[in-house]
N, CA, C and O atoms as CSV, one atom per row, in Angstrom:
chain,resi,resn,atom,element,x,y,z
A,1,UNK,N,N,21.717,-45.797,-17.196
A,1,UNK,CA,C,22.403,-44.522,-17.129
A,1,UNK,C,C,22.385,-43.893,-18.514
A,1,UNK,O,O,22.899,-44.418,-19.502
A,2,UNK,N,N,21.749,-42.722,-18.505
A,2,UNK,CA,C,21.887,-42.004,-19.666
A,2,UNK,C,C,22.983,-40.795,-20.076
A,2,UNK,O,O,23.074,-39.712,-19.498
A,3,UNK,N,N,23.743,-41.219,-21.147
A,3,UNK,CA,C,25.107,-40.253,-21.389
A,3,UNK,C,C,24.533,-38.925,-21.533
A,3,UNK,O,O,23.601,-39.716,-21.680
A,4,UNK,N,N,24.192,-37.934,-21.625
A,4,UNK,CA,C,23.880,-36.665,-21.744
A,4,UNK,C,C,24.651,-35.355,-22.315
A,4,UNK,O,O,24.250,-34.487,-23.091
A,5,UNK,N,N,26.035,-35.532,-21.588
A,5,UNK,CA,C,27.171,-34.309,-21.743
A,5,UNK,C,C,28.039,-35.067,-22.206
A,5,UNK,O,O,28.352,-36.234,-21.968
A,6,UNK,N,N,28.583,-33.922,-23.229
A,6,UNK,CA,C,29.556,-34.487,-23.754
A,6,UNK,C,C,30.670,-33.293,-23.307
A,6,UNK,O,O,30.730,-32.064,-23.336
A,7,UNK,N,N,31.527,-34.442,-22.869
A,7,UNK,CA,C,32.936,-33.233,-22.002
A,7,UNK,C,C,34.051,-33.373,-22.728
A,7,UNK,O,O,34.514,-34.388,-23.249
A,8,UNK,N,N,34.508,-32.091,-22.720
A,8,UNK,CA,C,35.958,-32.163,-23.192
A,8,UNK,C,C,37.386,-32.111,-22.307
A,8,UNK,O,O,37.409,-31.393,-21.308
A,9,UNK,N,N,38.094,-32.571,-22.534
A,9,UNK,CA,C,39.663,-32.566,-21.440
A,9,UNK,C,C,40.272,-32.597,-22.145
A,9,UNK,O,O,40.173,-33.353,-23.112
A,10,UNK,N,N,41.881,-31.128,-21.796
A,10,UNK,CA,C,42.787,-31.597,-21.566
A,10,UNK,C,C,44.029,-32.394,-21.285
A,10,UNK,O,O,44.588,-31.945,-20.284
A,11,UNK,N,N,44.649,-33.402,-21.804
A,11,UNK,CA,C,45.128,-34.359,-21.221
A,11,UNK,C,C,47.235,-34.142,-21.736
A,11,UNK,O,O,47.937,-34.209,-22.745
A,12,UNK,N,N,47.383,-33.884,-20.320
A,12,UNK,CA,C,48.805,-33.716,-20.625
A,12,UNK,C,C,49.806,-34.900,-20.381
A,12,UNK,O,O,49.971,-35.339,-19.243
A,13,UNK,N,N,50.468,-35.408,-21.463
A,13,UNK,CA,C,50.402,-36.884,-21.748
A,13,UNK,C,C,52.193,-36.701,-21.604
A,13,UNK,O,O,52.757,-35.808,-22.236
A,14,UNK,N,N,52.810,-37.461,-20.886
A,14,UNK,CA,C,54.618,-37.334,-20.615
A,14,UNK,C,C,54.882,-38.086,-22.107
A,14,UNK,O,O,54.312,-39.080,-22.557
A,15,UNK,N,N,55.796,-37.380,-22.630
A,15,UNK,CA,C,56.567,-37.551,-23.858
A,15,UNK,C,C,55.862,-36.735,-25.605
A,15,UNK,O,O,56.287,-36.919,-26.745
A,16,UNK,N,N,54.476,-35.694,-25.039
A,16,UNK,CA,C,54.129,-35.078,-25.758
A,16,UNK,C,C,54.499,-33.656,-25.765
A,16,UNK,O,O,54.534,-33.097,-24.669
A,17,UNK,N,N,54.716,-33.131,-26.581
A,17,UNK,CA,C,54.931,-31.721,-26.313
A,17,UNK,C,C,53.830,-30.703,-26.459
A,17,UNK,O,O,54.045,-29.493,-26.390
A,18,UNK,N,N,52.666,-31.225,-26.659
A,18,UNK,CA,C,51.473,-30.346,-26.459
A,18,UNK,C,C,50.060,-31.064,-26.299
A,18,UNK,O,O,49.712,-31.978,-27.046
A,19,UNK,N,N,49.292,-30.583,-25.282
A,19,UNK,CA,C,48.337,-31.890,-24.373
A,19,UNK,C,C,47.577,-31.752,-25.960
A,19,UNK,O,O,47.817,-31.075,-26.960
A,20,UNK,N,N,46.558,-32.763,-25.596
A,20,UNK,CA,C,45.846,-33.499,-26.556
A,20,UNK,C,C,44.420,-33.367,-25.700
A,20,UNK,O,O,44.337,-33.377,-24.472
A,21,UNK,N,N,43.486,-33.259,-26.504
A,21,UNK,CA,C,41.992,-33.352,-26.590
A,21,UNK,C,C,41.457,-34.723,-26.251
A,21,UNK,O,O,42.172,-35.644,-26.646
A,22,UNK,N,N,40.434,-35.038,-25.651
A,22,UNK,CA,C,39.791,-36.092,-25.073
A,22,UNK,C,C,38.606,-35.780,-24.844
A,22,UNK,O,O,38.442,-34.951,-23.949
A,23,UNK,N,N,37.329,-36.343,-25.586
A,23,UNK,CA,C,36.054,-36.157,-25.448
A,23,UNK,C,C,35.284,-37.425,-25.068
A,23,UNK,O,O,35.467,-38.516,-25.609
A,24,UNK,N,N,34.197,-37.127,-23.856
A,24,UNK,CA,C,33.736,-38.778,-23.341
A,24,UNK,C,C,32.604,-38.191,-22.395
A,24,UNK,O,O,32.786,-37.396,-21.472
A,25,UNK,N,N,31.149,-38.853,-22.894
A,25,UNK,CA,C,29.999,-38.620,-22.399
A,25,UNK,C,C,30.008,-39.137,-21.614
A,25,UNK,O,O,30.511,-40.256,-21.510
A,26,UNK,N,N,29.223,-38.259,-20.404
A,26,UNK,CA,C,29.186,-38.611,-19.597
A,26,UNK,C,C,27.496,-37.729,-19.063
A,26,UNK,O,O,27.162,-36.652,-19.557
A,27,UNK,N,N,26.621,-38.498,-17.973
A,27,UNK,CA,C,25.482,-38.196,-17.284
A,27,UNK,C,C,25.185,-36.781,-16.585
A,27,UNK,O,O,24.172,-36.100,-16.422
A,28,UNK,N,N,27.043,-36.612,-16.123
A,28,UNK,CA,C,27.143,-35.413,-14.996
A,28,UNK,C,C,27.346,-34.159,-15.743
A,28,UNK,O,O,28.076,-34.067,-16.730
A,29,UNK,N,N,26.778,-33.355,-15.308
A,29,UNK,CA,C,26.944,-31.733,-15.566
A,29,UNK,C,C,28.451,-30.716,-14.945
A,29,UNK,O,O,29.369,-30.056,-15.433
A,30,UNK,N,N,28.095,-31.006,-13.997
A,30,UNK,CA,C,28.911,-30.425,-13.379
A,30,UNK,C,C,30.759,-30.827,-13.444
A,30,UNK,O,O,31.419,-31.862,-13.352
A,31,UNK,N,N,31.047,-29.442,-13.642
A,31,UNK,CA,C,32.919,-29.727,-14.321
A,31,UNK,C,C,33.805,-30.550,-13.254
A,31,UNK,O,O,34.609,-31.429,-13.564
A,32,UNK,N,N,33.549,-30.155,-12.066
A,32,UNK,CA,C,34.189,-30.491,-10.932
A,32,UNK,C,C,34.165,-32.417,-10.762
A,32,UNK,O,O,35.179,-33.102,-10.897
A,33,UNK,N,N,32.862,-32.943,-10.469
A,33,UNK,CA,C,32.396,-34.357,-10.565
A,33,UNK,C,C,32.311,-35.059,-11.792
A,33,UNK,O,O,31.999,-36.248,-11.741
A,34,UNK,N,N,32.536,-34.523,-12.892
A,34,UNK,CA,C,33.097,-34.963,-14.192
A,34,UNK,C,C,34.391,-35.141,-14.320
A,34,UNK,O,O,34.911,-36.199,-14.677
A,35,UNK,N,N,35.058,-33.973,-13.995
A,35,UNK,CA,C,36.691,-34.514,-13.807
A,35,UNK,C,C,37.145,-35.890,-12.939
A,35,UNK,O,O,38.062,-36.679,-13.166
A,36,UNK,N,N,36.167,-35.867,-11.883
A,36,UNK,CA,C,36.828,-36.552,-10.671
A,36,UNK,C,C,36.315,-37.855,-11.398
A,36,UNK,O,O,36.920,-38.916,-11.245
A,37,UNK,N,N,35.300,-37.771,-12.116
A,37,UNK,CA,C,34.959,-39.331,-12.362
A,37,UNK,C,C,35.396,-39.955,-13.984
A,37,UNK,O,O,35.101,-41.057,-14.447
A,38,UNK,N,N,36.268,-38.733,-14.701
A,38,UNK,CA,C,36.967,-39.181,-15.669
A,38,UNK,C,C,38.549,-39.415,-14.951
A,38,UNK,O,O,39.162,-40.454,-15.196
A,39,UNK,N,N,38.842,-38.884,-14.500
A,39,UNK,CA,C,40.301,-38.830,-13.531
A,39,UNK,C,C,40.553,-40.774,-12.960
A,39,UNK,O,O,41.564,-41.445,-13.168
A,40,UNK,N,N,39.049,-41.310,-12.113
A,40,UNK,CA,C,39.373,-42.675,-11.812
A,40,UNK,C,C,38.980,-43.396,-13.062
A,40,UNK,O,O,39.142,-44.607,-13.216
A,41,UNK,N,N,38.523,-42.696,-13.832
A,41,UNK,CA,C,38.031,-44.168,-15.108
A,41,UNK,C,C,39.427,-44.291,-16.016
A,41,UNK,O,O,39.526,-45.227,-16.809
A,42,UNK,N,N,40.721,-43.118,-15.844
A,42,UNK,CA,C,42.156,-43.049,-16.357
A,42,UNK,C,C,42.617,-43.633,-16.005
A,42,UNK,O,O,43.380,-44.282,-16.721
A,43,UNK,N,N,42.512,-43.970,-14.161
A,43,UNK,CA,C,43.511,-44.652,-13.398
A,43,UNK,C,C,42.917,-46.016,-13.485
A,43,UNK,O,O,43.655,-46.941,-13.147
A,44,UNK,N,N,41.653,-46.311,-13.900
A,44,UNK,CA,C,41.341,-47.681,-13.733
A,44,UNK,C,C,41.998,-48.320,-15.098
A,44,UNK,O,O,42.352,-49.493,-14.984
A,45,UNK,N,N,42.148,-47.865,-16.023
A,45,UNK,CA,C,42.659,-47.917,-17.462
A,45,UNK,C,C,44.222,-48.800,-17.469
A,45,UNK,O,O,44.584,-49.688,-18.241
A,46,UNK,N,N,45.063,-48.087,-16.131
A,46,UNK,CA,C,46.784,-48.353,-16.534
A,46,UNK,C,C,46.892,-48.667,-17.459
A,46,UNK,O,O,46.506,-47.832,-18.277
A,47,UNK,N,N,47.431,-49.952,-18.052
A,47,UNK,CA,C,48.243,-49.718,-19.301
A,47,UNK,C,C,47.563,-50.111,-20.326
A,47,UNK,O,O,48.047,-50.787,-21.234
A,48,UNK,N,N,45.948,-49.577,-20.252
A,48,UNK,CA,C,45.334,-49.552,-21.507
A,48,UNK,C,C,45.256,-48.515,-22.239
A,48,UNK,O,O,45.760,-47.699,-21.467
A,49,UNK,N,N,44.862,-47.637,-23.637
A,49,UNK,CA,C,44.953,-47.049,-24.492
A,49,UNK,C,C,43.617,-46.317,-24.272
A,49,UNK,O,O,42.616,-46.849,-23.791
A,50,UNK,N,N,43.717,-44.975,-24.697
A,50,UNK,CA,C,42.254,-44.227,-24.403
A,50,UNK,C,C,42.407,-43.803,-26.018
A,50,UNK,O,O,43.359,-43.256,-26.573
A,51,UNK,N,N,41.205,-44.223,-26.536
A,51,UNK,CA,C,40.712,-43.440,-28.027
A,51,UNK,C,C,40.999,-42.154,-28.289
A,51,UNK,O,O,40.146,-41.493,-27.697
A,52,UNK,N,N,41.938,-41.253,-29.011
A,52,UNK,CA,C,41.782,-39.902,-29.414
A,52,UNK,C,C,41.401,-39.950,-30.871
A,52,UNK,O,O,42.234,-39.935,-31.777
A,53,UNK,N,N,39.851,-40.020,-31.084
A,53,UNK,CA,C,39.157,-39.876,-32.286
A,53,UNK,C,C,39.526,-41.151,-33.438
A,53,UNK,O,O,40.326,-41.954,-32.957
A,54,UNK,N,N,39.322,-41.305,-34.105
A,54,UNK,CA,C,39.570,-42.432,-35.175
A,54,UNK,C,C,40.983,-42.763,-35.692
A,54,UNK,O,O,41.125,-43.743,-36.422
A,55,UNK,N,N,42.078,-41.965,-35.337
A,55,UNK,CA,C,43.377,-42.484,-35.884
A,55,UNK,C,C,44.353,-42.241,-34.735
A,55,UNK,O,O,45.490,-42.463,-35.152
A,56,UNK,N,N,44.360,-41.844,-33.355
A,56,UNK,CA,C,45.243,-42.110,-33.042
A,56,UNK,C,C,44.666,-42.447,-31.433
A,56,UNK,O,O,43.448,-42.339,-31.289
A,57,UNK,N,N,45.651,-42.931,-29.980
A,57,UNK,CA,C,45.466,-43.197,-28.654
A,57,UNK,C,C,46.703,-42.811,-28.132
A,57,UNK,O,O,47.732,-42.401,-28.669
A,58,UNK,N,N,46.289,-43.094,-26.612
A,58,UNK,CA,C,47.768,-42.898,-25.819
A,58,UNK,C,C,47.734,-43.648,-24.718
A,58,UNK,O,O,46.624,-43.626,-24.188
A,59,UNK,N,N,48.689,-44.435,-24.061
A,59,UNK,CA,C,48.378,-45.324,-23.321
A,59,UNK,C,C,48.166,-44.474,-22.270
A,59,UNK,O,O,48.817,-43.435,-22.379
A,60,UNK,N,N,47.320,-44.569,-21.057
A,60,UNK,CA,C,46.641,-44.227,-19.938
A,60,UNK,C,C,47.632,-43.883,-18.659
A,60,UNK,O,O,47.464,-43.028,-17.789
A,61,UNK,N,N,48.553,-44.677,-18.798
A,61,UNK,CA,C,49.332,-44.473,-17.706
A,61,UNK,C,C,50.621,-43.151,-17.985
A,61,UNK,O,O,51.669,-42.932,-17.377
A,62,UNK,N,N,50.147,-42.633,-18.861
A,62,UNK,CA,C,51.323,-42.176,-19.347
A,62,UNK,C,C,50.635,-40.293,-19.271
A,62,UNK,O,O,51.378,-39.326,-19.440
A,63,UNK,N,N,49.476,-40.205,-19.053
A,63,UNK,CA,C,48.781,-39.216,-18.863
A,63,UNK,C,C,48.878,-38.656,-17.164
A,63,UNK,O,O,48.478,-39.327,-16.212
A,64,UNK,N,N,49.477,-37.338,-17.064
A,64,UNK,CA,C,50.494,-36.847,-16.238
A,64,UNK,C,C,48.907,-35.317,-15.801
A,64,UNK,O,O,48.901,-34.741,-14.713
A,65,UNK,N,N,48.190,-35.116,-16.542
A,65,UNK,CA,C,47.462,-33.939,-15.820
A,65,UNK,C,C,45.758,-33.864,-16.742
A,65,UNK,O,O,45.615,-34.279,-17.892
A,66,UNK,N,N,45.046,-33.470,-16.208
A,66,UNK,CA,C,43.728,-33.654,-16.682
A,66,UNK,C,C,43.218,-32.285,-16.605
A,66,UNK,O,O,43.600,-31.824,-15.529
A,67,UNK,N,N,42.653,-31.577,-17.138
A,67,UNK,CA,C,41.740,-30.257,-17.298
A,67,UNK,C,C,40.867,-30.400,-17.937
A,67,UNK,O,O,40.903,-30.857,-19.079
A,68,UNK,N,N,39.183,-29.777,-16.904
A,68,UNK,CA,C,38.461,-29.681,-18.157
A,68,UNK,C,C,37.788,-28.868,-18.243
A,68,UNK,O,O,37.280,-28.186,-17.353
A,69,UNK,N,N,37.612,-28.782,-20.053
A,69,UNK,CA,C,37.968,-27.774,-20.725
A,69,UNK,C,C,36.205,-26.898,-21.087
A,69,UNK,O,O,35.839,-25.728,-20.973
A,70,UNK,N,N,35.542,-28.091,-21.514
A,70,UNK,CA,C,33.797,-27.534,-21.815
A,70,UNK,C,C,33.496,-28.897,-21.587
A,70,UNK,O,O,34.156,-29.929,-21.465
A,71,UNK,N,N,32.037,-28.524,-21.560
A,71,UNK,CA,C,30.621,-29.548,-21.349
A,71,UNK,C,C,29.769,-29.262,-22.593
A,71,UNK,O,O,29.795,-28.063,-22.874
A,72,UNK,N,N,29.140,-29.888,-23.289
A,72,UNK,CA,C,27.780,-29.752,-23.959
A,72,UNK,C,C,26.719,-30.362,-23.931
A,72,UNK,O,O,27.006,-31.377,-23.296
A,73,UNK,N,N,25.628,-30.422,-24.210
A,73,UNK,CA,C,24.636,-30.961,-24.525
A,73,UNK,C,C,23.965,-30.641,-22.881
A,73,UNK,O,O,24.170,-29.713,-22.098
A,74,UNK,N,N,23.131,-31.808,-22.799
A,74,UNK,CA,C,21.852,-31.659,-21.687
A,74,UNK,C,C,20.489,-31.993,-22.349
A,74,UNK,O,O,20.113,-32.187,-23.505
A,75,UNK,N,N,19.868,-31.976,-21.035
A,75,UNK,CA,C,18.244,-32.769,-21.618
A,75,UNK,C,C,17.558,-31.446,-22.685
A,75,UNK,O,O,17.685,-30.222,-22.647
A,76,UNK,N,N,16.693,-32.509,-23.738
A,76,UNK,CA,C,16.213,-31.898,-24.518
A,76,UNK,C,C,15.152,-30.944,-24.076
A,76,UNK,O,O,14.430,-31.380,-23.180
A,77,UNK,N,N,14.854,-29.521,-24.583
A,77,UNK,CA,C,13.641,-28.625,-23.632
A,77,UNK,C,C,12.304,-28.654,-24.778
A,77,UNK,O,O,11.233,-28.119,-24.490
């Protein structure tokens, strides 16, 4: 499987007062089947920690709403 897009989300996290950014390559293009397949890789997570960039995380279960926000990249032309 080749990562391709790199997506960005939304993530509205209970006990934050303003959602937080989440970026994670992924194969799929499309916003709709990217959400849905970052949405179960959250819930498969429970009470593990998702990376937000090099200094900080948030535990998984604690993430209350998902939006997403852009896509980039794609095959080289």
């Amino acid at each position: 499987m080749e990562h391709r897009y790199l997506h960005t989300f939304q993530l509205t996290v209970d006990g934050l007062d303003q959602p937080v950014e989440f970026r994670i390559l992924l194969e799929l293009e499309d916003a709709a089947e990217s959400t849905d397949t970052f949405a179960k890789y959250v819930a498969r997570q429970e009470d593990n920690f998702l990376p937000l960039g090099e200094t900080a995380a948030i535990r998984a279960n604690r993430i209350l709403r998902i939006v997403h926000v852009s896509v980039e990249g794609g095959p080289a032309n």
